[in-house]
DSSP file (Angstrom, degrees, kcal/mol; ACC not computed):
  #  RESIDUE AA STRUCTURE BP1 BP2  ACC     N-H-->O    O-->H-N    N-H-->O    O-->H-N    TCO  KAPPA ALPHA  PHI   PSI    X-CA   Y-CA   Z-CA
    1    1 A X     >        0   0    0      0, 0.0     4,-1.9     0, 0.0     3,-0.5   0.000 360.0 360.0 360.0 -39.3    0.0    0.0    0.0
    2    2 A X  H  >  +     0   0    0      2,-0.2     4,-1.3     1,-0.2     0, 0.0   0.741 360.0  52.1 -68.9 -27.5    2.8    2.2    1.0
    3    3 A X  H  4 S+     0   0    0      2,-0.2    -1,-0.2     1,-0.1     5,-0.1   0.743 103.6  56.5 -63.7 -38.2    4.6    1.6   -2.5
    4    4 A X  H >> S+     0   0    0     -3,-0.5     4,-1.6     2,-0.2     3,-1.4   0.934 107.3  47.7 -94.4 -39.4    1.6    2.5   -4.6
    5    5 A X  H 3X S+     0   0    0     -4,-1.9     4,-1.1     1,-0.3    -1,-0.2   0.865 114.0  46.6 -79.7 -19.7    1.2    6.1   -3.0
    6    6 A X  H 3< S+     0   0    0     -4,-1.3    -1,-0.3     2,-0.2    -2,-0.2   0.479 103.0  60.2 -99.2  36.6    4.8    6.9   -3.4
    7    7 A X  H X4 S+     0   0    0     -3,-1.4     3,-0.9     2,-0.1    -2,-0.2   0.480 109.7  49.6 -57.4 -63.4    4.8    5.6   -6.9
    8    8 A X  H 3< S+     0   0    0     -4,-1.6    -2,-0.2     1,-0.2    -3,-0.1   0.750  99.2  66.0 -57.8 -26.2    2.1    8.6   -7.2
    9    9 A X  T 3< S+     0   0    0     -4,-1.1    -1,-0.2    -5,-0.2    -3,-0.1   0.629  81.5 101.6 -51.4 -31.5    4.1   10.8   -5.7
   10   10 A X  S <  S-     0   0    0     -3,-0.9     2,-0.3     1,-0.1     3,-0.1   0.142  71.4 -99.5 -79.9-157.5    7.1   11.2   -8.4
   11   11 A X        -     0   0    0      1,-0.2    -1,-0.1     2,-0.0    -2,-0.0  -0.643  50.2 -96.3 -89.3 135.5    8.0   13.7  -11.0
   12   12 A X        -     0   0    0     -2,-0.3    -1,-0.2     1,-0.1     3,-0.1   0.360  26.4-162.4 -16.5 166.7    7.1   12.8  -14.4
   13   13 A X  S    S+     0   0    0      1,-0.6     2,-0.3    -3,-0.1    -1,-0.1   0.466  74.3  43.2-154.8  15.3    9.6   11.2  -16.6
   14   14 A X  S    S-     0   0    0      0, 0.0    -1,-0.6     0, 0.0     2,-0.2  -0.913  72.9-155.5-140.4 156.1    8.0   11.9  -20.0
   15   15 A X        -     0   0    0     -2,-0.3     0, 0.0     1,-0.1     0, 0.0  -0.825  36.2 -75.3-132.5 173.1    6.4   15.1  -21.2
   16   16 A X        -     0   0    0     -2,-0.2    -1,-0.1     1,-0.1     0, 0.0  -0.125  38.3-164.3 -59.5 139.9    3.8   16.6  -23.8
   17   17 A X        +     0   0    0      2,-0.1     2,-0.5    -3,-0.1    -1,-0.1   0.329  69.4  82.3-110.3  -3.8    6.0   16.3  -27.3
   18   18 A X  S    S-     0   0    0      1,-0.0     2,-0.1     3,-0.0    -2,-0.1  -0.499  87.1-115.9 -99.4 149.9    3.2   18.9  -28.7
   19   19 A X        -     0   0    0     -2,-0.5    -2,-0.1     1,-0.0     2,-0.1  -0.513  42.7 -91.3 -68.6 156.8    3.1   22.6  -28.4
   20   20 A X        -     0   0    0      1,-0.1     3,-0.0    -2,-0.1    -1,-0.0  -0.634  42.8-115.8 -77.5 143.5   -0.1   24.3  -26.3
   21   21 A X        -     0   0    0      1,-0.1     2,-0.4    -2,-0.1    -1,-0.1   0.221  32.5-102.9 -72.0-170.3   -2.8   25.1  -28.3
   22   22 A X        -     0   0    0      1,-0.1    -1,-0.1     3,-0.1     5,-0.0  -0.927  11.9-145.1 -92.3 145.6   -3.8   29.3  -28.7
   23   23 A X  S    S+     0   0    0     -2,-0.4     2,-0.4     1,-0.1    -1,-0.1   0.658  86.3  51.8 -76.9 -17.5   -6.5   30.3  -26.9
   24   24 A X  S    S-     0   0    0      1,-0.1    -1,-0.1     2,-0.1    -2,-0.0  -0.937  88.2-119.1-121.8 140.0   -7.5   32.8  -29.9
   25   25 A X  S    S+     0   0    0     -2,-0.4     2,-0.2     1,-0.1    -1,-0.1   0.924 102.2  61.7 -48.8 -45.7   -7.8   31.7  -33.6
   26   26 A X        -     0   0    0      2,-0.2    -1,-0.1     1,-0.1     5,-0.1  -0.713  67.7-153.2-124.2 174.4   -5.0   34.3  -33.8
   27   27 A X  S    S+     0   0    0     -2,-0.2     2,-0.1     2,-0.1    -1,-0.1   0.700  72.3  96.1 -95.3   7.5   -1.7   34.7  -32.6
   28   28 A X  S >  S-     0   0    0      1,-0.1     3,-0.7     3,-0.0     4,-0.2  -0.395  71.6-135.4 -61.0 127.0   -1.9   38.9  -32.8
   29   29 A X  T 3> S+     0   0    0      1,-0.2     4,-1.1    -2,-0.1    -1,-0.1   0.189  79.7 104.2 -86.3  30.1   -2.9   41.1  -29.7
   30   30 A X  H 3> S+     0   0    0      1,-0.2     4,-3.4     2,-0.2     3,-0.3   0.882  72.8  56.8 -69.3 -29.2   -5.4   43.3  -32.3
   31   31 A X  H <> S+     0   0    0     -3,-0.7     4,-3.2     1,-0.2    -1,-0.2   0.906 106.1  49.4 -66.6 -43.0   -8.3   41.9  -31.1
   32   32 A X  H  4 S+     0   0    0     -4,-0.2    -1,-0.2     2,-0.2    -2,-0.2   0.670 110.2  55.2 -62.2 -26.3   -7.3   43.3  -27.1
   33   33 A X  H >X S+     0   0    0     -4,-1.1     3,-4.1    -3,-0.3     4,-1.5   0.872 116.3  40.2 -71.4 -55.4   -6.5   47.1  -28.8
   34   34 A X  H 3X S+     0   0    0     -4,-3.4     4,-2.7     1,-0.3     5,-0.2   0.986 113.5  44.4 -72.6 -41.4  -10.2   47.0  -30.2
   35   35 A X  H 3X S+     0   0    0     -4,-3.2     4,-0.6    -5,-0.3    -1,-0.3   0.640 118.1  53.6 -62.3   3.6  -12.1   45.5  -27.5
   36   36 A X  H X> S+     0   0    0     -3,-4.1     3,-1.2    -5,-0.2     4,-0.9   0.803 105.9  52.0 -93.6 -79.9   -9.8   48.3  -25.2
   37   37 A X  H 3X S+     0   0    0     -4,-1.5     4,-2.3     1,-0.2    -2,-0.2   0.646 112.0  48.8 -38.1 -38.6  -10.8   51.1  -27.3
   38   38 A X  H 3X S+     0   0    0     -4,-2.7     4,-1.7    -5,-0.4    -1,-0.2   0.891 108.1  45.3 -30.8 -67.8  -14.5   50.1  -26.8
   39   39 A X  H << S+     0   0    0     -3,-1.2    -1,-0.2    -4,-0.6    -2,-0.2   0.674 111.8  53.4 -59.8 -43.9  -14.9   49.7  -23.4
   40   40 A X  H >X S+     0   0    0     -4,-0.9     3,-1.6     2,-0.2     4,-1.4   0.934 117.4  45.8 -87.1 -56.5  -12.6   53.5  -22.5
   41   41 A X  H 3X S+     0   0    0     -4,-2.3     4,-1.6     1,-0.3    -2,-0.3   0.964 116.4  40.2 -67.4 -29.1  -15.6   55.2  -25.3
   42   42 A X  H 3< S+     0   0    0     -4,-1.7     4,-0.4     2,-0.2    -1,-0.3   0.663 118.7  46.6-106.3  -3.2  -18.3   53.5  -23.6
   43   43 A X  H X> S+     0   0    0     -3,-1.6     3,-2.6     2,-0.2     4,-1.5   0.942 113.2  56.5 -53.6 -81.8  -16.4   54.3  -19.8
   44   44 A X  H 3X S+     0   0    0     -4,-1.4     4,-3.6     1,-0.4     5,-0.2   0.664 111.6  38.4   4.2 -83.0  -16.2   57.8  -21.4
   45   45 A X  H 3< S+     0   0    0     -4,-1.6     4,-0.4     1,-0.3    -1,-0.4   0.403 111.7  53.1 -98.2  17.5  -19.8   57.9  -21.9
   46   46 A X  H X> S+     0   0    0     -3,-2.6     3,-2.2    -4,-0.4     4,-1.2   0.911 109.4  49.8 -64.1 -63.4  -21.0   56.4  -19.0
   47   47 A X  H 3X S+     0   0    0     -4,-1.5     4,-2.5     1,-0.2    -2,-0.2   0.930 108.5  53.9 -63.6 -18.9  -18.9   58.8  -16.8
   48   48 A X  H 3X S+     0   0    0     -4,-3.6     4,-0.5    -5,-0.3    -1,-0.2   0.845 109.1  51.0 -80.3  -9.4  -20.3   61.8  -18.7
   49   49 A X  H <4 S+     0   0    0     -3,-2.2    -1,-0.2    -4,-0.4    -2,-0.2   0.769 107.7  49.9 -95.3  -3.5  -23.9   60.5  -18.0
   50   50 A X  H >X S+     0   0    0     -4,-1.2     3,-1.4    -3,-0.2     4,-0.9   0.708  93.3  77.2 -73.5 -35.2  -23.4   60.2  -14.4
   51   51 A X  H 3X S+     0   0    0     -4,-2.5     4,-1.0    -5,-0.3     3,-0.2   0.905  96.7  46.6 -15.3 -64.9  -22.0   63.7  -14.2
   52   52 A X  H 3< S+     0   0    0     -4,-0.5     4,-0.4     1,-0.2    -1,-0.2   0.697 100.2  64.9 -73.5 -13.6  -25.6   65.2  -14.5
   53   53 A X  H X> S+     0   0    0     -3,-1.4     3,-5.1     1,-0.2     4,-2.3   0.991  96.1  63.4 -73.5 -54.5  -27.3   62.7  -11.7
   54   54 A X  H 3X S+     0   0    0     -4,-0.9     4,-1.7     1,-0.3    -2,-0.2   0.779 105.8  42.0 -33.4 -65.1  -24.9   64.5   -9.3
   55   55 A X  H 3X S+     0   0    0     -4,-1.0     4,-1.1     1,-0.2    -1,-0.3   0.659 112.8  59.2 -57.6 -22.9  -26.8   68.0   -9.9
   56   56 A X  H X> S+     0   0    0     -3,-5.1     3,-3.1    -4,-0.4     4,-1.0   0.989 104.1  39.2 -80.4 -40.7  -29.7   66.4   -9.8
   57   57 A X  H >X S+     0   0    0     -4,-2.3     4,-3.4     1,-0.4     3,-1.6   0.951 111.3  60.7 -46.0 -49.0  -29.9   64.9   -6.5
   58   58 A X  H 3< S+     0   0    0     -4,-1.7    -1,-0.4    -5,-0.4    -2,-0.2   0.719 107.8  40.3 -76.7 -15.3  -28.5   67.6   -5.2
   59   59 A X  H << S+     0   0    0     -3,-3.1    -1,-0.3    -4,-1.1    -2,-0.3   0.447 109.9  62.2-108.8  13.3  -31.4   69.9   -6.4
   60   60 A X  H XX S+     0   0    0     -3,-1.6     3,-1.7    -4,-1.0     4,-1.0   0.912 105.5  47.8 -43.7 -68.1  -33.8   67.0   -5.4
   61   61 A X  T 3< S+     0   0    0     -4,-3.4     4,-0.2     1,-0.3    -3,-0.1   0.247 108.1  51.1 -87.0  14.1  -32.6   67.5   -1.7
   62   62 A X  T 3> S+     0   0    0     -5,-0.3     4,-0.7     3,-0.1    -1,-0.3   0.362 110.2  52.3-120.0  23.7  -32.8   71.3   -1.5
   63   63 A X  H <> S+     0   0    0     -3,-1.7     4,-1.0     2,-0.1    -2,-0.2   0.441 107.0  48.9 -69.1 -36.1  -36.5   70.9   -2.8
   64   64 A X  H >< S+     0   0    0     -4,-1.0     3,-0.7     2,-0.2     5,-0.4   0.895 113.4  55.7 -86.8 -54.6  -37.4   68.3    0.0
   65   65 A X  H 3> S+     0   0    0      1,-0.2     4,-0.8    -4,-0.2     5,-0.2   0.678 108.5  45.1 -34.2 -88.0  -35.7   71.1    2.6
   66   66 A X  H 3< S+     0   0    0     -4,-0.7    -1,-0.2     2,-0.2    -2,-0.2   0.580 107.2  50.8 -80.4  -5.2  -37.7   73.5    1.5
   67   67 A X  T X< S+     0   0    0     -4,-1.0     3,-1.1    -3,-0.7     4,-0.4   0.614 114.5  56.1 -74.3-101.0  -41.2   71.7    1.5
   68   68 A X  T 3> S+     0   0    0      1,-0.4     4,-0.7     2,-0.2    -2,-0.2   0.216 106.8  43.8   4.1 -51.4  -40.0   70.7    5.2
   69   69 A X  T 3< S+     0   0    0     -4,-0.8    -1,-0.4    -5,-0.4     4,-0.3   0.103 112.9  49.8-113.7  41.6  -39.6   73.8    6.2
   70   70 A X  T <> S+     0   0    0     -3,-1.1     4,-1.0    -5,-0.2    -2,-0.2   0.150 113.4  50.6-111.7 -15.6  -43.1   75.2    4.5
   71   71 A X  H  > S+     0   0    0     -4,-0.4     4,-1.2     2,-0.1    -2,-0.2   0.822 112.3  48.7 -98.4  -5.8  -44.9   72.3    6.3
   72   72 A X  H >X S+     0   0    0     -4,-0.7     3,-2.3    -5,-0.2     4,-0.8   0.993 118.9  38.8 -53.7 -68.3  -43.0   73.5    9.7
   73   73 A X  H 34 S+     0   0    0     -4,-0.3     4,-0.4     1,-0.3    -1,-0.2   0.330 111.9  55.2 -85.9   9.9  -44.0   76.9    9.2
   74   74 A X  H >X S+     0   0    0     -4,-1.0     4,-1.1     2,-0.2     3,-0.7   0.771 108.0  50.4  -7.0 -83.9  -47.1   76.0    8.0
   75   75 A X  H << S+     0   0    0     -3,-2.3    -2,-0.2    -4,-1.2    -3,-0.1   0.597 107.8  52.7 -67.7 -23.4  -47.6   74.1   11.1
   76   76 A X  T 3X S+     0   0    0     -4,-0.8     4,-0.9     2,-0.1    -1,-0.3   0.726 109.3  46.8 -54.7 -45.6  -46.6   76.9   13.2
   77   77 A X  H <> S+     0   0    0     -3,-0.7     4,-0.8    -4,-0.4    -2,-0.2   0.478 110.2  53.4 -82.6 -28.2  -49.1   79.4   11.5
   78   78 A X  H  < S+     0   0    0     -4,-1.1     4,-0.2     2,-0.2    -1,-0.2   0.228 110.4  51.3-109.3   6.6  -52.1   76.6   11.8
   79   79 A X  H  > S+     0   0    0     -5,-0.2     4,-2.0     2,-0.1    -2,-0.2   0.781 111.3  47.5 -91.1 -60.9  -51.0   76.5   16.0
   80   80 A X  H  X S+     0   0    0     -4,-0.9     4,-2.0     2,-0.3    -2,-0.2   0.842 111.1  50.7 -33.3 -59.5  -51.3   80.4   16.2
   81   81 A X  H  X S+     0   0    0     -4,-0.8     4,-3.5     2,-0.2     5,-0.2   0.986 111.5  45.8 -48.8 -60.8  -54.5   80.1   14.5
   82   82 A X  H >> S+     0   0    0      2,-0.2     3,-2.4     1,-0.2     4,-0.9   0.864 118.7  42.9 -42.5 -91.3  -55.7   77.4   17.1
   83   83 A X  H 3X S+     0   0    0     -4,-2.0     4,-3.0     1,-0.3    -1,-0.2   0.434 112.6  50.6 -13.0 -60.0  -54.5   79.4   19.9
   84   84 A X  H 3X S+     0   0    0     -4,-2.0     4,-1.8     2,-0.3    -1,-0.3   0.726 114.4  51.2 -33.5 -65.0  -55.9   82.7   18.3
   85   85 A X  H <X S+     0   0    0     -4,-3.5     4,-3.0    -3,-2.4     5,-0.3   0.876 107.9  46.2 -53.9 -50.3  -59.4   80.7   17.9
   86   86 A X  H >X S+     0   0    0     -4,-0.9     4,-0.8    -5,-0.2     3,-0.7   0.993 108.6  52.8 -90.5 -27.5  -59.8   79.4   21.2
   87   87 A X  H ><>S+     0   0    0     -4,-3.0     5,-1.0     1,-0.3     3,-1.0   0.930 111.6  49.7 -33.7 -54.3  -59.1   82.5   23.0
   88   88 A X  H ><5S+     0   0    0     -4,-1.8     3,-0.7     1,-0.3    -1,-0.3   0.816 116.3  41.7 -71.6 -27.7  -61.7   84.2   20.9
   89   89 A X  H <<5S+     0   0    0     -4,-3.0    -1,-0.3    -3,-0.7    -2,-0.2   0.352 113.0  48.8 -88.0   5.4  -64.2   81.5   21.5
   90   90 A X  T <<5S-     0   0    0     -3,-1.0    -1,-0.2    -4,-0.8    -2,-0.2   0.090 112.9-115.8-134.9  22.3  -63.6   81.0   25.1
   91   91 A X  T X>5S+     0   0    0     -3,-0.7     3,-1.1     1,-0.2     4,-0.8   0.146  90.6 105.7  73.4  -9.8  -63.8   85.2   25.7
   92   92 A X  H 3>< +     0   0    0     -5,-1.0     4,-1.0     1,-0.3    -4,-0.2   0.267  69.1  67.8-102.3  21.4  -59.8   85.5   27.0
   93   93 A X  H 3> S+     0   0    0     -6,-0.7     4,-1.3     2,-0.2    -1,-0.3   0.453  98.7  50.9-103.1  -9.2  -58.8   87.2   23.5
   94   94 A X  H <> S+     0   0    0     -3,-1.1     4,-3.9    -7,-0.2    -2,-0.2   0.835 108.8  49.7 -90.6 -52.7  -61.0   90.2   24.7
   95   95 A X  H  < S+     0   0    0     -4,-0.8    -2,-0.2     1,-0.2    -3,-0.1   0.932 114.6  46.1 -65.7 -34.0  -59.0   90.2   28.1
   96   96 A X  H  < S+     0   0    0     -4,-1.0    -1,-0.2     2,-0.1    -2,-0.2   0.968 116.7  42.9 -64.4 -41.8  -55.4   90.2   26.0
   97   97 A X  H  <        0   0    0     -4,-1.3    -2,-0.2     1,-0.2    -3,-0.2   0.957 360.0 360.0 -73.6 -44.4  -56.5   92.9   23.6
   98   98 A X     <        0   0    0     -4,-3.9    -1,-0.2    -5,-0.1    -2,-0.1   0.186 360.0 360.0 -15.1 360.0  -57.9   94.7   26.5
């Protein structure tokens, strides 16, 4: 048993007499220039259509500010009112203007 696993253990003693195949029909790196040049124009025009999301967002989020701060002050103006109302309905708006 001990024989047959170092028998599986060595080093070759004969090798491949043939060359390795190519992985591309040819043996020229033209095909890696065009598929480069592609890829940097269509990088290209990806980054220059992400450029404009930037601006947008960013005048998204000072549109959601300022509804925020029209439903604060809003909500401020419709409290004042309350107030304003029940005084006058409960007579103590006479005794402040008084």
């Amino acid at each position: 048993m001990v024989k047959e696993i170092d028998s599986l253990n060595t080093n070759p003693e004969e090798f491949a007499q043939t060359p390795p195949r190519d992985l591309h029909p040819t043996s020229d790196i033209r095909f890696v220039m065009v598929n480069i040049g592609d890829l940097s124009s269509k990088v290209d025009a990806l980054i220059k259509s992400v450029d404009g999301h930037g601006d947008k967002i960013d005048d998204l989020r000072h549109k959601v500010s300022f509804v925020k701060g029209a439903i604060w002050v809003m909500g401020a103006v419709l409290g004042l009112m309350v107030v304003i109302a029940t005084w006058y309905f409960t007579g103590k708006l006479s005794i402040v203007v008084s």
